[in-house]
GUZA-238220 format. One record per residue (C-alpha): residue number from 1; residue in three letters; y, x, z. Coordinates in pm, 1 decimal. Each point is the difference from the previous one (the first is absolute). Example, Ala and Ser with C-alpha at 12.3 -4.5 7.8 and 13.67 -1.06 7.14 Angstrom:
<recs>
{rec 1,ALA,{-450.0,1230.0,780.0}} {rec 2,SER,{344.0,137.0,-66.0}} 
</recs>
This chain:
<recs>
{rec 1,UNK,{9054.6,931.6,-635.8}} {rec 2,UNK,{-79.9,-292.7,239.3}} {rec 3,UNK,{70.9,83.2,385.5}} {rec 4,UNK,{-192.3,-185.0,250.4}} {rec 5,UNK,{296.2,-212.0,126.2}} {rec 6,UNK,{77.5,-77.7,-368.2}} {rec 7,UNK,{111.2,-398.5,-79.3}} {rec 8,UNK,{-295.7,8.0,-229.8}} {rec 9,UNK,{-209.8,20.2,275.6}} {rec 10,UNK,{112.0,-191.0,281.6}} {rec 11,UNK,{159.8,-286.4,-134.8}} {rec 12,UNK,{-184.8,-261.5,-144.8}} {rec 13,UNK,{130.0,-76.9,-412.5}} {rec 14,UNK,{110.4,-341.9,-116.2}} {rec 15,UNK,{-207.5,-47.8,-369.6}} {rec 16,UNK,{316.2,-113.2,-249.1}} {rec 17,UNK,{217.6,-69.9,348.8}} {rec 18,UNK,{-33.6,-241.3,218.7}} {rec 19,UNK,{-99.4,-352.3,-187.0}} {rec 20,UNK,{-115.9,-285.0,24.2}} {rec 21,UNK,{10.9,-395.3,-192.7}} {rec 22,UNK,{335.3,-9.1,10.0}} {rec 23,UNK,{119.0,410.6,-55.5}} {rec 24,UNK,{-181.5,133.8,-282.6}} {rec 25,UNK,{-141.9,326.4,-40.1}} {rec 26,UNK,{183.0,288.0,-152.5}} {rec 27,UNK,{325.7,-222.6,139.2}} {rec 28,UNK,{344.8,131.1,135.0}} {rec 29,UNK,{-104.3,-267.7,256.9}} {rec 30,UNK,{-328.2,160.6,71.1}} {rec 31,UNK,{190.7,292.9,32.4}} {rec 32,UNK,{214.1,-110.6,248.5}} {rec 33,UNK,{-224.3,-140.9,187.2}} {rec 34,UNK,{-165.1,342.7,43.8}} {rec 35,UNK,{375.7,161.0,123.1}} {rec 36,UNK,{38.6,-276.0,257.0}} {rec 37,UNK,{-362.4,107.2,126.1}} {rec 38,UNK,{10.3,357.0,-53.9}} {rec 39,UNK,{-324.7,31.6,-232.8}} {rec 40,UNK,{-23.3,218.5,-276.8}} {rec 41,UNK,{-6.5,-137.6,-327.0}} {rec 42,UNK,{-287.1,30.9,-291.7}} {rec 43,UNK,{160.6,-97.4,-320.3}} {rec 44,UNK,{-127.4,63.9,-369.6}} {rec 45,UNK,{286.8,132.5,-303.8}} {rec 46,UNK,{-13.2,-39.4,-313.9}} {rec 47,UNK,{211.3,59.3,-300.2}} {rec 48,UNK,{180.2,-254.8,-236.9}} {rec 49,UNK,{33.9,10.1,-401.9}} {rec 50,UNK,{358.1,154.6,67.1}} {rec 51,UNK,{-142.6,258.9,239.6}} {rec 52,UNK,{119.8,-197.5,336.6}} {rec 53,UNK,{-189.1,59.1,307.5}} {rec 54,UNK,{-123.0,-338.9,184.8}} {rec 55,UNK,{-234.9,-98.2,265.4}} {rec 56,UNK,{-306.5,-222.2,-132.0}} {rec 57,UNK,{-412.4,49.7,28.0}} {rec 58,UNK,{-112.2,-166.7,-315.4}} {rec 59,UNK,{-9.3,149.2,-356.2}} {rec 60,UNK,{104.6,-398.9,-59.9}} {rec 61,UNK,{227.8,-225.8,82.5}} {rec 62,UNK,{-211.4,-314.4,41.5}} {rec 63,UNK,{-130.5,12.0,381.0}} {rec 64,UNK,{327.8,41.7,131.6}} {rec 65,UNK,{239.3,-166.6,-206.9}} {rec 66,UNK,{-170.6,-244.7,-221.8}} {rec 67,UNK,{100.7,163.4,-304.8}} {rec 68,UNK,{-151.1,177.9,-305.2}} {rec 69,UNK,{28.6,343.7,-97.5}} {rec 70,UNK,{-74.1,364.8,136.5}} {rec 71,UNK,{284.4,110.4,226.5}} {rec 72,UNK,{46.0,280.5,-225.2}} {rec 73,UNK,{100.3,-156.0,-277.3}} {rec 74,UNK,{267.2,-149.1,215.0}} {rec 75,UNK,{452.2,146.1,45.9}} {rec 76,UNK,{164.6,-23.1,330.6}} {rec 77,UNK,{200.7,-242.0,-129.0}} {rec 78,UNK,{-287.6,-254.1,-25.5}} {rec 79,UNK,{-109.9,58.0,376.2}} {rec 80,UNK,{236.1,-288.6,115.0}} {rec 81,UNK,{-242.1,-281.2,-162.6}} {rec 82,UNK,{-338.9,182.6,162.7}} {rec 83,UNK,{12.8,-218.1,307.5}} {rec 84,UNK,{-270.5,120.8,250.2}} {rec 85,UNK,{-211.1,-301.8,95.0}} {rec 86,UNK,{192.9,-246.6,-75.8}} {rec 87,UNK,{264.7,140.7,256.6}} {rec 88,UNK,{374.4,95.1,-55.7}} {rec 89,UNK,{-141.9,366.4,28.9}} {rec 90,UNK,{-64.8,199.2,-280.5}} {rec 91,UNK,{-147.7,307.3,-89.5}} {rec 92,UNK,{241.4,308.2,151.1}} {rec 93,UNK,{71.0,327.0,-122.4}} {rec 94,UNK,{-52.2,305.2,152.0}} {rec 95,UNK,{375.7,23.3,50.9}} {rec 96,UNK,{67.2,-301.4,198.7}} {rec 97,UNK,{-326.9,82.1,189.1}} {rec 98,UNK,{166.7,334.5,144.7}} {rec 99,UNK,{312.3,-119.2,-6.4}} {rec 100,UNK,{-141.2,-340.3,243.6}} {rec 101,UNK,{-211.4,295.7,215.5}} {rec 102,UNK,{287.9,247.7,-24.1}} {rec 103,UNK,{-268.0,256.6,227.7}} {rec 104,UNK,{-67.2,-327.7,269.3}} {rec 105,UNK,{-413.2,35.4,-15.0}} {rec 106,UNK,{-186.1,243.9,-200.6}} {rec 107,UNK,{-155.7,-73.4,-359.9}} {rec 108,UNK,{-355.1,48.8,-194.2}} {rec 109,UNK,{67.0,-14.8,-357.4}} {rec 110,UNK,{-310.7,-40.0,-195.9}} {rec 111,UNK,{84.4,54.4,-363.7}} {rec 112,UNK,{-185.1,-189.6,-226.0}} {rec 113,UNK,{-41.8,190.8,-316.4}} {rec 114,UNK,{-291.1,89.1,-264.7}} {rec 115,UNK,{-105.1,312.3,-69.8}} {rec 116,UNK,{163.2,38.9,-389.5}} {rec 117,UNK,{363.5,-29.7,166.9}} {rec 118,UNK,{4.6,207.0,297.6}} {rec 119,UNK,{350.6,90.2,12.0}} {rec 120,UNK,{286.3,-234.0,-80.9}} {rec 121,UNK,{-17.4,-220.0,321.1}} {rec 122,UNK,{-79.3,314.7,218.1}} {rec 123,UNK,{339.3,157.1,-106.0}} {rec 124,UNK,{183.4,-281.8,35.5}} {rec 125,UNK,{-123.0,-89.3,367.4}} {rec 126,UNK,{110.3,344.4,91.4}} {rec 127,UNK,{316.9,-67.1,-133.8}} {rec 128,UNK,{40.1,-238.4,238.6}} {rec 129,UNK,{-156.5,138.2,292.5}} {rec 130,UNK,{149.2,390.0,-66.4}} {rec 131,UNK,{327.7,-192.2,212.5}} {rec 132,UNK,{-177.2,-229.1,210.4}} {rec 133,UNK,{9.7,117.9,374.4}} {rec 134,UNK,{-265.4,-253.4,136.4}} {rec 135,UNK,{-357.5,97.2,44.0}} {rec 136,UNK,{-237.9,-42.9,-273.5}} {rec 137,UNK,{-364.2,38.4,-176.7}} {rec 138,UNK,{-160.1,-46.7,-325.1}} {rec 139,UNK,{-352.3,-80.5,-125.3}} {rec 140,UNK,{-217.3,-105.8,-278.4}} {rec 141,UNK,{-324.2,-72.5,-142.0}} {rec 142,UNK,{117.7,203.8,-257.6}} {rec 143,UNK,{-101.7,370.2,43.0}} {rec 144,UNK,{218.9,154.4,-263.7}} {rec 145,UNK,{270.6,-195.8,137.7}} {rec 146,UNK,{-59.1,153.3,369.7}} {rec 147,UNK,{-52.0,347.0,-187.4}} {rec 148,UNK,{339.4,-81.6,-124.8}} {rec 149,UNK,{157.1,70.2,334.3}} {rec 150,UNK,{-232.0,285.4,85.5}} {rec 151,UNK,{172.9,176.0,-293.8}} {rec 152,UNK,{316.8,-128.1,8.7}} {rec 153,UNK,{85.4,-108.6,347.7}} {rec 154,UNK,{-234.4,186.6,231.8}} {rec 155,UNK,{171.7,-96.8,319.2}} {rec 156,UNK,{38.2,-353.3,-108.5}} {rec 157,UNK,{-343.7,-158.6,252.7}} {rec 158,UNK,{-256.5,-105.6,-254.7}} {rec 159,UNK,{-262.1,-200.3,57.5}} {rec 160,UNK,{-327.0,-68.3,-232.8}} {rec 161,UNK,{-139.1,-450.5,-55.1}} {rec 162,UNK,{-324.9,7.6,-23.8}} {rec 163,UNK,{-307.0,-223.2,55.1}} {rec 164,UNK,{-387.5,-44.5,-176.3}} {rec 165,UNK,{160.6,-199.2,-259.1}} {rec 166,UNK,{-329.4,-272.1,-8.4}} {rec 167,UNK,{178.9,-272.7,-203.9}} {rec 168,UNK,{205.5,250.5,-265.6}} {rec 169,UNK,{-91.0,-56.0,-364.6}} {rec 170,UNK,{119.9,357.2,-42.9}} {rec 171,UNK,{-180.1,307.9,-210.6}} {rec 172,UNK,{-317.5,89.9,172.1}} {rec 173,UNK,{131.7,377.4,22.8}} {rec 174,UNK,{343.1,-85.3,104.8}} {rec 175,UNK,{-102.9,-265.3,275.8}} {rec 176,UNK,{-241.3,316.9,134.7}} {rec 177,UNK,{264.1,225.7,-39.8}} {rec 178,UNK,{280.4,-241.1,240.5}} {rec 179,UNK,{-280.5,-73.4,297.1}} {rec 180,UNK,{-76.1,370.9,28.1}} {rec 181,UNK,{330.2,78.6,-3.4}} {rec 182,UNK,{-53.3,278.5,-224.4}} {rec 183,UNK,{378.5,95.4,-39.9}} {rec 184,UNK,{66.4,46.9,417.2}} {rec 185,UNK,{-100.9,341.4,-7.2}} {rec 186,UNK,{291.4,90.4,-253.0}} {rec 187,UNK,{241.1,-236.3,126.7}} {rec 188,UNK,{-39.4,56.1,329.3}} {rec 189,UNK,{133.7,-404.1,115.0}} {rec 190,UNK,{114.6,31.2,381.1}} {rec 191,UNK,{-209.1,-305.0,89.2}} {rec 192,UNK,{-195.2,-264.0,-133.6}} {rec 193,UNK,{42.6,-413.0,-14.1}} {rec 194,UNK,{-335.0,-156.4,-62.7}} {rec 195,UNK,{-166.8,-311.2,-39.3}} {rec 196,UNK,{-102.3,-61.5,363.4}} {rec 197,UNK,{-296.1,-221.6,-193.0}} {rec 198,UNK,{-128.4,324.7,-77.6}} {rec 199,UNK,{-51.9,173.9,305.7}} {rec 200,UNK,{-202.5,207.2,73.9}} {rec 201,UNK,{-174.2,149.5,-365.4}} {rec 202,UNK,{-33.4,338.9,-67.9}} {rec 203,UNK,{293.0,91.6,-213.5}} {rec 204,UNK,{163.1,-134.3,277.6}} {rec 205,UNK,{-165.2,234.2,241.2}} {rec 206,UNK,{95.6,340.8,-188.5}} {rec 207,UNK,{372.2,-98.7,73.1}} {rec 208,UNK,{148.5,178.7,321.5}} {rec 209,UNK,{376.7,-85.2,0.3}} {rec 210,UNK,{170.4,-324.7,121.0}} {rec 211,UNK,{-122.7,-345.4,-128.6}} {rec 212,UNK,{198.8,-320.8,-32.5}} {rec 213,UNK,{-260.0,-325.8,28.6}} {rec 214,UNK,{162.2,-295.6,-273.3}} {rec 215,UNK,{60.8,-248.5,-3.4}} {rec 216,UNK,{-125.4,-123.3,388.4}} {rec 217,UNK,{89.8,-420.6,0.0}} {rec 218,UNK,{-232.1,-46.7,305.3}} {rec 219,UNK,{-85.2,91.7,338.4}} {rec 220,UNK,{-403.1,97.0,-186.0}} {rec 221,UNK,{209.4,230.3,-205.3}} {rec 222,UNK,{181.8,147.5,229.3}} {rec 223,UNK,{-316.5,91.2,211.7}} {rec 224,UNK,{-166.6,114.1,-309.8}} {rec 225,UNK,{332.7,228.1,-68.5}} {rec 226,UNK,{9.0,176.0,329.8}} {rec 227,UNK,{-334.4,140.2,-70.9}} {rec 228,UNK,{86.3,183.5,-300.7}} {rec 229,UNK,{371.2,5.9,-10.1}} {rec 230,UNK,{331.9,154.1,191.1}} {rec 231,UNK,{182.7,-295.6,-118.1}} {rec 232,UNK,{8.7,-350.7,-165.8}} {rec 233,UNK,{196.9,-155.5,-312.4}} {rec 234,UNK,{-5.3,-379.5,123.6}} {rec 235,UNK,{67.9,-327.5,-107.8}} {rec 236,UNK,{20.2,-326.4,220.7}} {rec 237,UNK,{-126.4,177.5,344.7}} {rec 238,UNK,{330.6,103.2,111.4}} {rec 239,UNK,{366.6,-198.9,14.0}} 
</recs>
């Protein structure tokens, strides 16, 4: 349960840390950047081909290190040549990302899974996090993935990606299914993150629990985000 005074509420979140042209996103340098200012941190896990944990957005690894391939088909022992825009920084794992916050600023872990293998990266997160002592959140566009947690970790804060989903090439059925948010009522998610595009629509409306406005990268967007929202996921309008 979310209390009023709760970091997910009062402290604006920095989307994949604190970057910019020369710290790339999903970066222990973004991430640092974020300690040194005391914002919490958005990042996105994934798992690797040998079941490691790492922090990285795409299902590819061409937008952020030039290179081809799905980042699951990928070992640990390859991360050392997927430099992160053309930086000395490349991509983390989830490891060295708690072990560089060690509990410093507080973390929203979206998981980025598909609905055929809810599971595997869920148990291994909480493998990690079952002895982490810092504060923490997780979320998805997934719903079975945030239903997950409502079976499994019930006191582990939840929260439920959503948004109207206008550009998806996705089933008909399943794209109706997402921008209802059909699966809330059995999940339960202890807030929402939505696409502050969005605002206001009348899915939108039914909701009656805390809402997190992403991603906010201007001073429009953060005017649009106070209307709707308790708090922000931002890029660019903070440093």
């Amino acid at each position: 349960m979310i209390t009023t005074n709760s970091w997910l509420l009062t402290r604006p979140i920095a989307h994949r840390g604190l970057h910019n042209e020369e710290i790339p996103e999903n970066s222990l340098g973004a991430f640092k950047r974020c300690i040194e200012k005391n914002y919490p941190i958005e990042l996105d896990v994934r798992l690797l081909n040998d079941n490691t944990l790492v922090i990285f957005h795409d299902d590819t690894l061409a937008r952020m290190t030039g290179l081809d391939g799905y980042v699951s088909q990928i070992n640990k022992s390859d991360l050392h040549k997927c430099k992160l825009n053309k930086t000395e920084f490349t991509i983390p794992t989830f490891e060295e990302v708690l072990n560089t916050v060690d509990g410093k600023v507080p973390l929203l872990i979206e998981l980025k899974t598909s609905n055929s293998s809810v599971g595997p990266l869920e148990k291994i997160l909480m493998e990690h996090l079952n002895n982490y002592n810092g504060e923490y959140a997780v979320q998805s566009f997934n719903p079975f993935s945030v239903g997950w947690f409502t079976e499994h970790y019930p006191n582990v804060i939840r929260g439920q990606l959503s948004c109207l989903y206008k550009n998806s090439d996705m089933p008909f059925l399943k794209k109706l299914y997402l921008k209802r948010m059909h699966y809330n009522k059995k999940n339960k998610p202890d807030f929402l993150s939505y696409d502050l595009h969005d605002f206001p629509n009348k899915y939108f409306d039914k909701y009656d629990g805390p809402v997190l406005a992403w991603t906010v990268r201007n001073e429009k967007h953060l005017e649009m985000a106070k209307k709707y929202a308790d708090n922000i996921i931002f890029e660019n309008i903070y440093d």
